[in-house]
Residue frames as a rotation matrix with the C-alpha (Angstrom) as fourth column:
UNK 1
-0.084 -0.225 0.971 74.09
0.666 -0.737 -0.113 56.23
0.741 0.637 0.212 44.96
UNK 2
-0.598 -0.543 -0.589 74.98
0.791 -0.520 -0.323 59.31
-0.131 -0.659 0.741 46.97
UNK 3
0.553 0.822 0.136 72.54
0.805 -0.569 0.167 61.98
0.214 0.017 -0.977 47.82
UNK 4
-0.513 -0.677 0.527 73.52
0.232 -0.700 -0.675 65.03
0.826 -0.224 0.517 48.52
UNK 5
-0.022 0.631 0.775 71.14
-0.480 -0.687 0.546 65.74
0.877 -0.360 0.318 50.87
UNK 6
0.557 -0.480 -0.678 72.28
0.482 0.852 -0.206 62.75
0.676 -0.212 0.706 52.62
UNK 7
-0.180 -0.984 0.011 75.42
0.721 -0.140 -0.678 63.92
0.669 -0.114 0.735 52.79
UNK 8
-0.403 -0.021 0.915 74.73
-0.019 -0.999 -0.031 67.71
0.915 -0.030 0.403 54.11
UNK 9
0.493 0.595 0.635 72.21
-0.567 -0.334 0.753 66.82
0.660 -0.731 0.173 56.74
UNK 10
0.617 -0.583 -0.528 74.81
0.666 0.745 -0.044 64.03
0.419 -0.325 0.848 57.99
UNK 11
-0.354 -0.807 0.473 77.33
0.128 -0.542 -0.830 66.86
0.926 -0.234 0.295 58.14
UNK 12
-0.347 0.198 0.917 75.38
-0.551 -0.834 -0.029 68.98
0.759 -0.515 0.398 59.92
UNK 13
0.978 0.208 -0.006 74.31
-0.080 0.403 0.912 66.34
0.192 -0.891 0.411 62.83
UNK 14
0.289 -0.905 -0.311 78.19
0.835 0.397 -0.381 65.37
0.469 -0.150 0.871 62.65
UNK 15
-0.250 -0.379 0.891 78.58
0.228 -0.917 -0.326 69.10
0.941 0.121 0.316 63.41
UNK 16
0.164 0.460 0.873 76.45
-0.688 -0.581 0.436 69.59
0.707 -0.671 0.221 66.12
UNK 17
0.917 0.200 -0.345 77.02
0.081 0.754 0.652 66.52
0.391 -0.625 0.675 67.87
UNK 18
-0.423 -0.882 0.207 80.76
0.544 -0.430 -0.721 67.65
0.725 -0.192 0.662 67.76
UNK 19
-0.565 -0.170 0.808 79.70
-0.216 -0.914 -0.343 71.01
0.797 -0.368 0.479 68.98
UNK 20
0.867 0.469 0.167 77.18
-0.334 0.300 0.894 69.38
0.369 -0.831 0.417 72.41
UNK 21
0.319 -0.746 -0.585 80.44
0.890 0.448 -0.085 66.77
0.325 -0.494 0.807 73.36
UNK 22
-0.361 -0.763 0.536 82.48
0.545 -0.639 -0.543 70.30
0.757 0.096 0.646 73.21
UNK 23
-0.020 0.170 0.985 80.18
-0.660 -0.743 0.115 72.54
0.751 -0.648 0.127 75.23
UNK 24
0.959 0.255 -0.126 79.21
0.017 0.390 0.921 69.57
0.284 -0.885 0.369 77.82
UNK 25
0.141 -0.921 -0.363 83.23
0.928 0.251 -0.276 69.07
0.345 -0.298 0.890 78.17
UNK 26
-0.050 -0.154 0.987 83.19
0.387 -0.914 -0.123 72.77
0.921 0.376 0.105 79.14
UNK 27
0.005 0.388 0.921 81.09
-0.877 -0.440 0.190 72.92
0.480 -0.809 0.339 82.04
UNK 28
0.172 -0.101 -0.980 81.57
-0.028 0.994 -0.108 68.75
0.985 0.046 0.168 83.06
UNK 29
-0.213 -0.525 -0.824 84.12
0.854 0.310 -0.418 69.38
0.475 -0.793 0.382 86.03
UNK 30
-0.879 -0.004 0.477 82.52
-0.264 -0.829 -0.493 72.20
0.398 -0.560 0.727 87.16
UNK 31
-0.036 0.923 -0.383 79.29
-0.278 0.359 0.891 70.59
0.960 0.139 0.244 88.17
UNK 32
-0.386 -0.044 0.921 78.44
-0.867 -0.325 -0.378 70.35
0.316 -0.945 0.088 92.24
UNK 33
0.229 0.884 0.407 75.32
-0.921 0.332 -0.205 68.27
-0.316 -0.328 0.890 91.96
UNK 34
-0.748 -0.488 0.449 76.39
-0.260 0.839 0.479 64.31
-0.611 0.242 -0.754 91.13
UNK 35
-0.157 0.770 0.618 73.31
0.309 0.632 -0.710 63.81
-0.938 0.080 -0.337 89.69
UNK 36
0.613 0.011 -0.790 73.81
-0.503 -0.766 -0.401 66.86
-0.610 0.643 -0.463 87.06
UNK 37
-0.322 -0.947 -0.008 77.23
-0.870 0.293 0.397 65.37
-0.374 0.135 -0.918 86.58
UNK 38
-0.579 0.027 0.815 75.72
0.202 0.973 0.111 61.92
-0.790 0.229 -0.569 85.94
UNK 39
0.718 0.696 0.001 73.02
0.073 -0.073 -0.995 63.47
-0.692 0.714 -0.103 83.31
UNK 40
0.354 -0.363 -0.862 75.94
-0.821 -0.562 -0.100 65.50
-0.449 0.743 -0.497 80.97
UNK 41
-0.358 -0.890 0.282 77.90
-0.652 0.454 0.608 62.62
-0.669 0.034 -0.743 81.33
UNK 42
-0.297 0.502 0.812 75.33
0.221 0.864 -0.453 60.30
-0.929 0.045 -0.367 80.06
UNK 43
0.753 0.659 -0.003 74.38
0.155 -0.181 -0.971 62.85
-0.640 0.730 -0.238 77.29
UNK 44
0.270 -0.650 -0.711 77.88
-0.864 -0.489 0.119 63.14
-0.425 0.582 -0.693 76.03
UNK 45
-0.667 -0.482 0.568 77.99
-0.141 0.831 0.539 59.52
-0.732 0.279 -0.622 75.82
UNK 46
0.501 0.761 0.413 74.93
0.504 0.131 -0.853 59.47
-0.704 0.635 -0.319 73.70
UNK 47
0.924 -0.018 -0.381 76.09
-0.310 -0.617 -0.723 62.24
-0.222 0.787 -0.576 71.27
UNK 48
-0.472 -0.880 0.049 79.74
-0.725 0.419 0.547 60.68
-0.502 0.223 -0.836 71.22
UNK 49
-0.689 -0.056 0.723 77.81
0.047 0.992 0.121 57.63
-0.724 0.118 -0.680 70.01
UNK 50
0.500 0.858 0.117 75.48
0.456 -0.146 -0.878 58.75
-0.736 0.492 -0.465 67.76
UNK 51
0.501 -0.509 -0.700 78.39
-0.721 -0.693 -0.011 61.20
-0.479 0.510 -0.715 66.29
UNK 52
-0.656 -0.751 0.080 80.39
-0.513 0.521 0.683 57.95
-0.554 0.407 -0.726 65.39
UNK 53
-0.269 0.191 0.944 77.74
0.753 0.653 0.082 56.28
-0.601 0.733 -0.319 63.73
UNK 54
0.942 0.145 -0.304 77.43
-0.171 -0.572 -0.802 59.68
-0.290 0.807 -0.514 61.45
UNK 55
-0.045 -0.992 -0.116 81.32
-0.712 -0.050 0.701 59.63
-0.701 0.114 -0.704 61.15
UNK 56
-0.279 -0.616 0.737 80.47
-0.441 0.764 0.472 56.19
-0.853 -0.193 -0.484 59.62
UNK 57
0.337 0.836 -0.433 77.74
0.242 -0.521 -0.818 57.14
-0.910 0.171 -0.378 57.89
UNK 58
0.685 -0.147 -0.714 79.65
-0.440 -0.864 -0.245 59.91
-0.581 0.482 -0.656 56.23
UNK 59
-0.360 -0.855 0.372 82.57
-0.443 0.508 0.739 57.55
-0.821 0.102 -0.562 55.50
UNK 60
-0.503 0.105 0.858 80.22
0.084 0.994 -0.073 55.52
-0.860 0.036 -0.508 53.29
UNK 61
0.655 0.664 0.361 79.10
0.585 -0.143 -0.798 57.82
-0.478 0.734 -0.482 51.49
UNK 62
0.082 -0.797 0.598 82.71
0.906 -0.191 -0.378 58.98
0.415 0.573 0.707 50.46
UNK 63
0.480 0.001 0.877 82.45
-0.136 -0.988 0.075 62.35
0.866 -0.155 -0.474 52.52
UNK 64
-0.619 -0.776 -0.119 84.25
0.377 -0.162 -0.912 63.87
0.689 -0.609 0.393 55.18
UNK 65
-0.489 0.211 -0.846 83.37
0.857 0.300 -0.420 64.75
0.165 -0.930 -0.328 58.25
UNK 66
0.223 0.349 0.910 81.80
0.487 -0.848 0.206 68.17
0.844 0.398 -0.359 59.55
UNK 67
-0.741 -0.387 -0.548 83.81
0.650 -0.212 -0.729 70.36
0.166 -0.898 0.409 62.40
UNK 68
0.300 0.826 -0.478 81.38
0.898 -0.413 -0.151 73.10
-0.322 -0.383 -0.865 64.21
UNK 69
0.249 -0.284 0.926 81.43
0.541 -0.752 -0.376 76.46
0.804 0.594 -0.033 62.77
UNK 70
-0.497 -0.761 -0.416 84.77
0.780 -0.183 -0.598 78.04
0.379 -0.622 0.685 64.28
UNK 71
-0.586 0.328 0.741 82.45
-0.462 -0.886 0.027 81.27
0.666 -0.327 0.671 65.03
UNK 72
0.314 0.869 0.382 79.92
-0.597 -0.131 0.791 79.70
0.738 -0.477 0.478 66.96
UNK 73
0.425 -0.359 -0.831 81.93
0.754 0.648 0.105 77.17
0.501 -0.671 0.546 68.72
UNK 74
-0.448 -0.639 0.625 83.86
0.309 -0.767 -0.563 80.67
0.839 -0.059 0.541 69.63
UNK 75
-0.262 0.570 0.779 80.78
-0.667 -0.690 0.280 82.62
0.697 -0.447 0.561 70.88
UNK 76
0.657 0.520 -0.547 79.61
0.001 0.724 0.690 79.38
0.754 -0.454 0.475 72.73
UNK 77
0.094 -0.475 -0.875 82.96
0.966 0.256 -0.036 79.06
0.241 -0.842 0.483 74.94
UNK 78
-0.807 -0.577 -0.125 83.14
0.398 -0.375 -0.837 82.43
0.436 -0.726 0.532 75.50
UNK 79
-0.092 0.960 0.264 79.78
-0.424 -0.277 0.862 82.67
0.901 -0.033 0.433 76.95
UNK 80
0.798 0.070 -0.599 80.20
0.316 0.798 0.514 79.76
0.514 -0.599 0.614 78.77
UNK 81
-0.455 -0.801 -0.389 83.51
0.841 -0.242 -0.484 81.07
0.293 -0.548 0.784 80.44
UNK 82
-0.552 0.045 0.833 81.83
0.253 -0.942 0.219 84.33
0.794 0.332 0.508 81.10
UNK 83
0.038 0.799 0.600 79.05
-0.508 -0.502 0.700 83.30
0.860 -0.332 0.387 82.61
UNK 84
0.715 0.047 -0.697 80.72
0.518 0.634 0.574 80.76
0.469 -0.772 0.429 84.56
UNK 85
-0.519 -0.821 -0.237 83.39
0.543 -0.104 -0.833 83.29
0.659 -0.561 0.500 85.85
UNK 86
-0.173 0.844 0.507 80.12
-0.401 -0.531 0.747 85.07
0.899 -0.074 0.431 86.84
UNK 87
-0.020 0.304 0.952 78.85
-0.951 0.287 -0.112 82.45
-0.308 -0.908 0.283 88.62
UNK 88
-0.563 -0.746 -0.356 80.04
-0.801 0.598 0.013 79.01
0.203 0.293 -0.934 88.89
UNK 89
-0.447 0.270 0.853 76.78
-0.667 0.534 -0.519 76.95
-0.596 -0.801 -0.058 89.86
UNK 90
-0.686 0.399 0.608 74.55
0.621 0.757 0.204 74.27
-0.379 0.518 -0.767 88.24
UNK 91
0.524 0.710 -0.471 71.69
-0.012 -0.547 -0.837 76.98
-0.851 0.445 -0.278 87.62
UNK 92
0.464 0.168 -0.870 74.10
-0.735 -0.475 -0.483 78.66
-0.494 0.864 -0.097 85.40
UNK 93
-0.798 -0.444 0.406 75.63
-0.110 0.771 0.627 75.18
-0.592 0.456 -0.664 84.01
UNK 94
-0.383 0.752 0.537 71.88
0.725 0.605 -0.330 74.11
-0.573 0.263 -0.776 83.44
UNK 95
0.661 0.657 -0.363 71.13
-0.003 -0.481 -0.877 77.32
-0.750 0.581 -0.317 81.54
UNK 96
-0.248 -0.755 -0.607 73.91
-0.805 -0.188 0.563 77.51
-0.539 0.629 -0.560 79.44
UNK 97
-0.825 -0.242 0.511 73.00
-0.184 0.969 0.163 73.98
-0.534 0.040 -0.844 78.56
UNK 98
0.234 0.941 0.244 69.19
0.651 0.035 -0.758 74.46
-0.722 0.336 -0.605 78.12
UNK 99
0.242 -0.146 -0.959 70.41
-0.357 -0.933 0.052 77.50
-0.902 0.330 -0.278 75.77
UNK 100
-0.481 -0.663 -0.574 72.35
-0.742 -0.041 0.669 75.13
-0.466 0.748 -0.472 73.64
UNK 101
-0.780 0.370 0.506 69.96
0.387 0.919 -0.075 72.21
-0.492 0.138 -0.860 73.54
UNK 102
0.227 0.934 0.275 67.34
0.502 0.130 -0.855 74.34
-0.834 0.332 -0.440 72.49
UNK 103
-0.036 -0.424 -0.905 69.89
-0.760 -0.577 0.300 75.99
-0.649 0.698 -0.301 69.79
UNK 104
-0.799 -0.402 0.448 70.33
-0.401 0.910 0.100 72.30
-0.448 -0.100 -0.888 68.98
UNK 105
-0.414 0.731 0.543 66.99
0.566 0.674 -0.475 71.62
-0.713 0.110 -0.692 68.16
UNK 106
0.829 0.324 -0.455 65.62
-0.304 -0.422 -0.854 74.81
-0.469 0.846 -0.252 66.13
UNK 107
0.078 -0.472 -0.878 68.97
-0.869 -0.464 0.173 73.86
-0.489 0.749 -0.446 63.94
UNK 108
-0.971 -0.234 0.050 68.72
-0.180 0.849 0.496 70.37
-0.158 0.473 -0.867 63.37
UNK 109
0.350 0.899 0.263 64.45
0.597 0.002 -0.802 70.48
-0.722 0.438 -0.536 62.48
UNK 110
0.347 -0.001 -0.938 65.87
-0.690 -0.677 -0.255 73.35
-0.635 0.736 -0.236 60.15
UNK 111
-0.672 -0.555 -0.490 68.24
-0.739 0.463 0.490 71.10
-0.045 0.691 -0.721 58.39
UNK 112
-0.580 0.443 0.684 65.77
0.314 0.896 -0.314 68.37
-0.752 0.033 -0.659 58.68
UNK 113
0.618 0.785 -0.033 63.54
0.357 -0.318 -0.878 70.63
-0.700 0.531 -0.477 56.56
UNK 114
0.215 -0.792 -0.571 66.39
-0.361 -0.608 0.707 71.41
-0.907 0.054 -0.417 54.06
UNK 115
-0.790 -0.612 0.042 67.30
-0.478 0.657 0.583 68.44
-0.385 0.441 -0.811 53.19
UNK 116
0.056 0.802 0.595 64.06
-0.717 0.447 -0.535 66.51
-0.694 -0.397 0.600 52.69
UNK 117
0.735 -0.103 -0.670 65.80
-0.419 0.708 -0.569 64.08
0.533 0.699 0.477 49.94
UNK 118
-0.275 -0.953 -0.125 67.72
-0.895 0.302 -0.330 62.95
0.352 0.021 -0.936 52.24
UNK 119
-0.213 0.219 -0.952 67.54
-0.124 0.961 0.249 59.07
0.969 0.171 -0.178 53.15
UNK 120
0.602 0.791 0.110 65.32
-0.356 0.142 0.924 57.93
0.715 -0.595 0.367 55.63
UNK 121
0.449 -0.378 -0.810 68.27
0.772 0.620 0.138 56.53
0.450 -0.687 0.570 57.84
UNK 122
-0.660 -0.574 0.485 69.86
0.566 -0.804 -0.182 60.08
0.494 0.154 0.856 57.90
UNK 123
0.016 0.814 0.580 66.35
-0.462 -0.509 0.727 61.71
0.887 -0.280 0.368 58.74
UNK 124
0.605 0.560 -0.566 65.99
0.279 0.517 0.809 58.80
0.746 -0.648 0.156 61.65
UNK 125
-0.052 -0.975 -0.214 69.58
0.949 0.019 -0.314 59.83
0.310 -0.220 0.925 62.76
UNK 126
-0.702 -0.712 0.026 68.92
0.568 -0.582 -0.582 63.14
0.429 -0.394 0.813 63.30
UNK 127
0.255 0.882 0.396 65.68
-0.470 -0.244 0.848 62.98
0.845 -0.402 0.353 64.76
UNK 128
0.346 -0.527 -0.777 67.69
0.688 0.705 -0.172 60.74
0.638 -0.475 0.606 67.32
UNK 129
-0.444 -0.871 0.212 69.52
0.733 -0.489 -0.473 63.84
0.515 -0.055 0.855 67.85
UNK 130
-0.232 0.634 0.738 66.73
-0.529 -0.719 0.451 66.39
0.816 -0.286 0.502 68.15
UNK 131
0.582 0.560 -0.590 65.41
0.326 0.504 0.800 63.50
0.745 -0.658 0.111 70.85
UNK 132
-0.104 -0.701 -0.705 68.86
0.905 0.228 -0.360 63.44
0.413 -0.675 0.611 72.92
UNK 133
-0.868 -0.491 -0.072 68.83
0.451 -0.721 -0.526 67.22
0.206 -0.489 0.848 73.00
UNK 134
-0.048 0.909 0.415 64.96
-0.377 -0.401 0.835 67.83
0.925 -0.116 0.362 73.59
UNK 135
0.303 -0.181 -0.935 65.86
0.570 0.821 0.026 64.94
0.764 -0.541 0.352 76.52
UNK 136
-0.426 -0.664 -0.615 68.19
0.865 -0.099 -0.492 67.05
0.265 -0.742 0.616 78.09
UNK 137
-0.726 0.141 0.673 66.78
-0.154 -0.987 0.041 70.02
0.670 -0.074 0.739 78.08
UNK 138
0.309 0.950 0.051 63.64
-0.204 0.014 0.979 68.76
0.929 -0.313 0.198 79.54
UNK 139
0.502 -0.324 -0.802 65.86
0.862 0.264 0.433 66.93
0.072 -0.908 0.412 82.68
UNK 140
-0.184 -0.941 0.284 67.37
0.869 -0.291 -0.401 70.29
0.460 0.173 0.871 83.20
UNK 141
-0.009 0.599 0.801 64.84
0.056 -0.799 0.599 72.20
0.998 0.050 -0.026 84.31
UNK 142
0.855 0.259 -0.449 65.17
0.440 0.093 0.893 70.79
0.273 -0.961 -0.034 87.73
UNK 143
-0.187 -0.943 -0.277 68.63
0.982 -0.187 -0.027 72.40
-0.027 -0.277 0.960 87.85
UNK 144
-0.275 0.374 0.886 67.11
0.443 -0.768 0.462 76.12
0.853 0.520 0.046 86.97
């Protein structure tokens, strides 16, 4: 049987994992440092993978997917284009980044606390998530 809460907090990781792949593709090929370049890269493969098993998730439970909200995915690239026409270095890659990881986290503990009927594979799934993006943030700091 289908939870709803399930369902919702699924979206919403499906969402946000969408909306990390998107911003890391943003700032990817602008990146100086190889080592930077090897971290995003590594965290987009995580959140690509973690997004398909929600995708699959979501599938099973008869629901559709969840795109990022078109406003914030907005404000996000044009920040990110802003501040890289600003300045084009890893600092401001690695803040922009730390900015969104730690958006990333106060919104998926929120939904974690939303939902709290949702199923314990869902809950592990997007504590998974909070990990990846508490991860990055933390290896970022050396880029600051």
């Amino acid at each position: 049987m289908t939870n709803a809460d399930t369902v919702k907090l699924l979206q919403e990781c499906d969402a946000g994992s969408k909306m990390a792949v998107s911003a890391i593709d943003e700032v990817l090929d602008k990146t100086q440092d190889s080592k930077l370049n090897e971290l995003l890269t590594e965290s987009k493969q995580h959140h690509t993978k973690l997004g398909n098993e929600i995708h699959s998730l979501l599938e099973q439970h008869g629901s559709d997917d969840k795109d990022p909200n078109p406003m914030a995915k907005g404000m996000s690239w044009l920040k990110t284009n802003w501040k890289m026409g600003v300045d084009e270095s890893d600092a401001t890659i690695a803040d922009l980044m730390t900015d969104g990881c730690n958006m990333g986290v106060k919104s998926l503990n929120k939904y974690l606390n939303q939902y709290p009927a949702a199923d314990e594979k869902s809950k592990n799934i997007c504590k998974q998530l909070i990990a990846i993006e508490e991860q990055l943030g933390e290896s970022l700091k050396n880029y600051l």
